[in-house]
C-alpha positions in Angstrom: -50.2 205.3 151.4 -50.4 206.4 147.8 -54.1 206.8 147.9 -54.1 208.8 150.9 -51.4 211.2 149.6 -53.2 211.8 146.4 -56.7 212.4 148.8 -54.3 215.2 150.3 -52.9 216.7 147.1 -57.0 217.0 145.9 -58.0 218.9 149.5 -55.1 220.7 149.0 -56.2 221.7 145.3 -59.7 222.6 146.3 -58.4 224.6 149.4 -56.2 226.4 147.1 -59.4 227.4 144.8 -61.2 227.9 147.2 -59.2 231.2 148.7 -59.1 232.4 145.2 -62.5 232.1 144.9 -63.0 233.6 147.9 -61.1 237.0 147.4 -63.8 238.1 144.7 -67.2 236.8 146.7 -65.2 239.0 149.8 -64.7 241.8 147.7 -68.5 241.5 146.6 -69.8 241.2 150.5 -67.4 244.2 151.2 -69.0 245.7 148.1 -72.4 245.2 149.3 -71.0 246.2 152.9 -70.2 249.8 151.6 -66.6 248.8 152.7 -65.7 249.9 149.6 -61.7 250.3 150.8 -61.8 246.6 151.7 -63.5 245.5 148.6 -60.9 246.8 146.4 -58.3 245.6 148.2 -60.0 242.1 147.6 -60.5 242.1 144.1 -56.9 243.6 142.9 -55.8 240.5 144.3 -58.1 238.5 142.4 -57.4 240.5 139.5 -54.0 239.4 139.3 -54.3 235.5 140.1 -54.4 233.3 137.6 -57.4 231.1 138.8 -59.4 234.0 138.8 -58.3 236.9 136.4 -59.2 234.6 133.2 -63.3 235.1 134.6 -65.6 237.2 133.4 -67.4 237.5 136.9 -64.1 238.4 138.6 -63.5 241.7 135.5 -67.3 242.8 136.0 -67.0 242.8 139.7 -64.3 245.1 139.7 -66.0 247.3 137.0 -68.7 247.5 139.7 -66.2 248.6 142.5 -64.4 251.0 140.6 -67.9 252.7 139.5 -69.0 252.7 143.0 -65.2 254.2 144.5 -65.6 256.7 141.9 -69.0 257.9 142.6 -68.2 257.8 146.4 -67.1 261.0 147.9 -65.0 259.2 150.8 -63.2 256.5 149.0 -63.1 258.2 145.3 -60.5 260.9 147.0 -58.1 258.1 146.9 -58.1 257.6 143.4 -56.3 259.5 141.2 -58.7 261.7 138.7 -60.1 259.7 135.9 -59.1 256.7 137.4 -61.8 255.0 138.7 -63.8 255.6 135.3 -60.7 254.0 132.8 -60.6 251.0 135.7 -64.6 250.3 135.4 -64.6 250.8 131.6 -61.5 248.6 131.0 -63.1 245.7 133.4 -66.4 245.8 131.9 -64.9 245.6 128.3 -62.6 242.4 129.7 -66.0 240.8 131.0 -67.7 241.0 127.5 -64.6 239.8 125.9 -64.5 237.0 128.1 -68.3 236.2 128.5 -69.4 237.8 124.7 -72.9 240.1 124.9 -75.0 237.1 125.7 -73.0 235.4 128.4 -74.7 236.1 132.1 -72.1 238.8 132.8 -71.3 240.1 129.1 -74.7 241.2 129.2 -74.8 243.2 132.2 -71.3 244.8 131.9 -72.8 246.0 128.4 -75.5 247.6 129.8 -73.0 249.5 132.8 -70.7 250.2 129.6 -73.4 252.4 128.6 -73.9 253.8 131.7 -70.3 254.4 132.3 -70.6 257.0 129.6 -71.4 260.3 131.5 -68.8 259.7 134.0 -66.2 259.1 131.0 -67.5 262.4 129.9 -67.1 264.7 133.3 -63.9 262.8 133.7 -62.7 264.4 130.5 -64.9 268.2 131.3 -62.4 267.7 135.0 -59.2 267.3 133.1 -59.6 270.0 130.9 -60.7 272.0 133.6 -57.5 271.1 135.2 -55.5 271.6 132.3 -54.5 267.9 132.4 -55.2 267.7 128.3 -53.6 264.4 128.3 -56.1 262.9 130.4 -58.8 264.3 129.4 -57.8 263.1 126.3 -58.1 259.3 127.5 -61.4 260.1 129.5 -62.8 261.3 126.1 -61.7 258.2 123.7 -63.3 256.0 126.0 -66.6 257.7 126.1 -66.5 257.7 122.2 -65.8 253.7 122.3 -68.9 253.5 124.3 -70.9 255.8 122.3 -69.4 255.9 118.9 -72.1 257.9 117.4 -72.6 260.4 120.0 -70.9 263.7 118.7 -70.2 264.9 122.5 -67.0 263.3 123.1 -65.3 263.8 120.0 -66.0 267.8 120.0 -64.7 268.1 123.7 -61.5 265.9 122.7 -61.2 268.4 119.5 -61.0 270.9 121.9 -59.0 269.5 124.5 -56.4 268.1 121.7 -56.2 272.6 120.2 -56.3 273.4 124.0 -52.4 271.4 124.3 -51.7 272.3 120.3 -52.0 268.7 119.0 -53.3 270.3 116.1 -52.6 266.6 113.9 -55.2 265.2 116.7 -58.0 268.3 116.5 -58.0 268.3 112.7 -58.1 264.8 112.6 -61.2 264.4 115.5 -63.0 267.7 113.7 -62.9 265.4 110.5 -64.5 262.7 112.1 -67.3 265.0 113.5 -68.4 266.3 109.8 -67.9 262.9 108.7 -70.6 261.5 111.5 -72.8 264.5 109.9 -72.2 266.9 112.4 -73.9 269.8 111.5 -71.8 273.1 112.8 -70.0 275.9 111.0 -67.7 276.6 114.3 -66.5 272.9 113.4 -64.6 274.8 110.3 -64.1 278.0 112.3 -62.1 275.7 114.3 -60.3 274.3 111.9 -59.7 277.4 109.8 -58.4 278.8 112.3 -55.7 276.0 113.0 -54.7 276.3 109.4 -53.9 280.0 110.2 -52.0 279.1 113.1 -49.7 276.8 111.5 -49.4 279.3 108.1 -51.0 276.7 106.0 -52.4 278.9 103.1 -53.7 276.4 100.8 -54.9 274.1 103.8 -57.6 277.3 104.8 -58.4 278.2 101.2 -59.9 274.3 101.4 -61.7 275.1 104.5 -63.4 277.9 103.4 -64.7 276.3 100.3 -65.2 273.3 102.3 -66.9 275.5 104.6 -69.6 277.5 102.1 -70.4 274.4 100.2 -72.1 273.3 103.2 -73.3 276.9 104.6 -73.2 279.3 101.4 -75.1 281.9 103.0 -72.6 282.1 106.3 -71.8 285.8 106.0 -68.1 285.3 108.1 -67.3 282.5 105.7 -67.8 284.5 102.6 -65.9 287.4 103.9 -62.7 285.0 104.7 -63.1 284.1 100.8 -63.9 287.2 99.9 -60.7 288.4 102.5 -58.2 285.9 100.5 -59.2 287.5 97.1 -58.4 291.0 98.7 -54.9 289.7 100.4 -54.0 288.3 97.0 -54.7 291.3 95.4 -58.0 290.5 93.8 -60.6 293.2 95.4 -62.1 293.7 91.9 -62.8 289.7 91.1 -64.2 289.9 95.3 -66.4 292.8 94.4 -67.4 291.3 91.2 -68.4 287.8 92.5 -70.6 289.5 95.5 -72.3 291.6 92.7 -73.0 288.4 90.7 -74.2 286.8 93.7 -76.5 289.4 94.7 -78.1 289.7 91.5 -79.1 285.5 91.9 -79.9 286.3 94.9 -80.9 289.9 96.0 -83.1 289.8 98.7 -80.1 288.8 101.4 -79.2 291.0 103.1 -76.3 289.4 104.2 -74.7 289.6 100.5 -75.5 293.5 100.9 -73.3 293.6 104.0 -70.6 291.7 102.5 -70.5 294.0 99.5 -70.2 296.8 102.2 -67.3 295.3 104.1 -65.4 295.4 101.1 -66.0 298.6 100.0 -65.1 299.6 103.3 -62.0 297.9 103.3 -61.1 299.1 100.1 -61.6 302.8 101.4 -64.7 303.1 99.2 -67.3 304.6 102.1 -70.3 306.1 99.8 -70.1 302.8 98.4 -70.3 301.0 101.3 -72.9 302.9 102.8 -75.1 302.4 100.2 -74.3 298.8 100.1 -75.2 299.0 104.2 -78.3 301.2 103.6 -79.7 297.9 100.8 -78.9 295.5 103.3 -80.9 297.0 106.0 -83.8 297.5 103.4 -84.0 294.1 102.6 -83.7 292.9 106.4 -83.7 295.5 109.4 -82.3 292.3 111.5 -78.7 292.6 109.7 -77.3 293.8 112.9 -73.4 294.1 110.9 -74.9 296.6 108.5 -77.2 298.1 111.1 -73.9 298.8 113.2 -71.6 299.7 110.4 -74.0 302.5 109.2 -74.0 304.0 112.7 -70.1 304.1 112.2 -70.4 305.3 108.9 -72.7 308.4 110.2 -70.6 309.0 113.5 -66.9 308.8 111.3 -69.0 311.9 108.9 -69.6 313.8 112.2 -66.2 313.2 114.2 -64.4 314.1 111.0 -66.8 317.4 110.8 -65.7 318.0 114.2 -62.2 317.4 113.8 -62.3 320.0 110.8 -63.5 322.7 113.2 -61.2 322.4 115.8 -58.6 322.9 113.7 -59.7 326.2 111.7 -58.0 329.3 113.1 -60.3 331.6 114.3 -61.4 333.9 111.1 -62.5 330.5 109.5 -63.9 329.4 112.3 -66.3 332.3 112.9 -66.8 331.7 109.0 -67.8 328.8 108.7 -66.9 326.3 112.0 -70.4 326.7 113.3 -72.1 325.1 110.3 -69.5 322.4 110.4 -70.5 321.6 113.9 -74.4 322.1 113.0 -73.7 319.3 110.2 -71.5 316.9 112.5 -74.4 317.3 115.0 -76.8 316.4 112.5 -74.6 313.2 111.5 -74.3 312.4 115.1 -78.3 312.3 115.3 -78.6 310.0 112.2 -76.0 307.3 113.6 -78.4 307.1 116.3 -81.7 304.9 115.0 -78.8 302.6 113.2 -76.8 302.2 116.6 -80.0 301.7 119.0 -81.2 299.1 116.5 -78.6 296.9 116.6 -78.0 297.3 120.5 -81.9 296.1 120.3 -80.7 292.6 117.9 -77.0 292.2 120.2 -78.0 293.8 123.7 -74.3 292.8 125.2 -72.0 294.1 122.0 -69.5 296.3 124.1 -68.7 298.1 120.6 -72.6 299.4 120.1 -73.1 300.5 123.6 -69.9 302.1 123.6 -70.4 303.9 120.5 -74.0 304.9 122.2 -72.7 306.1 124.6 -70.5 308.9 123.0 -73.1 309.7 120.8 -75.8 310.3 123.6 -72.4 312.5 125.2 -72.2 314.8 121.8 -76.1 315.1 121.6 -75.9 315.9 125.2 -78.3 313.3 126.4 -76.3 313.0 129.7 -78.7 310.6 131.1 -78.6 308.1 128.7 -75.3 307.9 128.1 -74.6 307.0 132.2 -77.8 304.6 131.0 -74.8 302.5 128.5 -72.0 303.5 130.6 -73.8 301.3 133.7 -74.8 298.5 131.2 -71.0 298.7 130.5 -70.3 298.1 133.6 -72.5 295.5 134.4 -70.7 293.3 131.8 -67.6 293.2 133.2 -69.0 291.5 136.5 
């Protein structure tokens, strides 16, 4: 009696295993099937037995089903967005914890880890897109733990981490890109401008230094240096530094333009005009001192213009026509500067706006319906 009771405790045993066993080779024949519903079913109960949830075939199968639901555009609308991709990656880590890289199905959840990568990444681009930071967030950390050296996913989670003002999280992912060698100067744009957001004077002054050390001749980070000097009262020491830099240096043009912007800013306009008019000799392609000399030339002939239509009428037939002659004449020189640099930035809105008045005053009807079409067309 005792031996037959023990025969029936044993069949009892393997029957048990058996049905546990059997819910992950059902969920891989629904799998296979394309019954994907059914499949899943199957192995979230597998996933949660005890016989079965401790193998590493069990974890990789439902890494396999998850993938597959998520690229399915039936049974991936029942998942909630991101899902599918944080269930495949966190199985297929589980089956190369449990199996190691070598192990029969370590080794082939490592190689669908690495495939699981894009759809990490467009998990994250849909999240942002839906303003669901947090989440795209999570889809983003887990494409950097599969690629850890691929910049991709740590710029978008910078971005998605300003986009909810985590600012702690951005500075701290934007540090991690220049520390993987991330070569970039909107990475410290980025980052300057979070320090200006949260007030944090001395935290952008180390930016910006940061910042030219490793692009010296970025003409927008030498004008925030130069811009700090000015705000603290330093425009002489700002002017005097460009000078001394120019004079290492004076075949860039981009030193010339800074120098200009300061004199401008500094209501110094001959200066900065002849600053403008070195840069442009040195390189015609300096679109900022190309544009700024078009402004400098139509400010002369507006101001001329101005003038005259204020005279009283004895002046005026004195001498307003010969103001207006000479404002003309200014208007004509701003031209060359202004159609240059609409030729180096086709789309600025500020050069083919400023065309576009000129080409009025010169009476060059024509062309100025020519900029105020093209003005147009950028807004569609």
């Amino acid at each position: 009696m005792k031996k037959i009771f023990l025969t029936l405790v044993a069949a009892a045993a393997l029957h048990t295993a058996s049905a546990q066993n059997s819910a992950v080779t059902n969920a891989i024949l629904n799998q296979r099937s394309g019954l994907l519903d059914k499949a899943q079913a199957d192995i979230d109960k597998a996933i949660v037995n005890e016989k079965t949830s401790g193998k590493a075939k069990t974890w990789y199968t439902r890494g396999e089903i998850y993938e597959q639901l998520t690229a399915n555009p039936i049974f991936g609308k029942n998942l909630k967005p991101g899902e599918g991709t944080k269930v495949a990656f966190e199985s297929y880590t589980k089956a190369v914890e449990l199996d190691g890289k070598t192990g029969e199905f370590g080794k082939l959840a490592v190689a669908k880890l690495d495939n699981l990568y894009g759809l990490a990444l467009n998990a994250g681009v849909e999240g942002y897109n839906a303003k669901n930071y947090d989440a795209a967030l999570e889809s983003y950390r887990m494409a950097q733990q599969i690629r850890p050296q691929d910049t991709t996913a740590f710029l978008y989670a910078a971005y998605a981490a300003e986009a909810k003002q985590d600012f702690a999280t951005a500075k701290d992912t934007y540090g991690k890109l220049l520390a993987m060698n991330y070569k970039s100067p909107a990475v410290y744009g980025r980052m300057l401008q979070i320090a200006r957001q949260e007030k944090n004077d001395a935290e952008a002054q180390k930016i910006v230094q940061q910042a030219l050390a490793a692009y010296p001749n970025n003409k927008a980070f030498m004008l925030e240096e130069l811009n700090m000097y000015l705000s603290s009262g330093r425009g002489a020491e700002a002017i005097g530094k460009v000078e001394k830099a120019i004079a290492a240096d004076p075949t860039n043009g981009n030193l010339y333009a800074v120098l200009g912007s300061l004199y401008d800013q500094s209501k110094q306009s001959e200066k900065a005009s002849a600053a403008y008019k070195k840069a442009v000799e040195v390189d015609p392609n300096n679109f900022d001192a190309q544009f700024n000399l078009g402004v400098y030339n139509y400010n002369k002939a507006a101001d001329l213009f101005t003038k005259a239509s204020k005279m009283d009428l004895a002046t005026y037939q004195k001498s307003g026509k010969k103001f207006e002659a000479d404002g003309k004449k200014y208007f004509q020189d701003s031209l060359p500067y202004f159609e240059k640099a609409l030729q180096l930035q086709p789309n600025d809105r500020a050069v083919i706006t400023s065309l576009q008045k000129v080409y009025v005053r010169l009476g060059r009807t024509a062309d100025a319906e020519k900029m105020n079409t093209r003005l147009e067309s950028l807004k569609k």
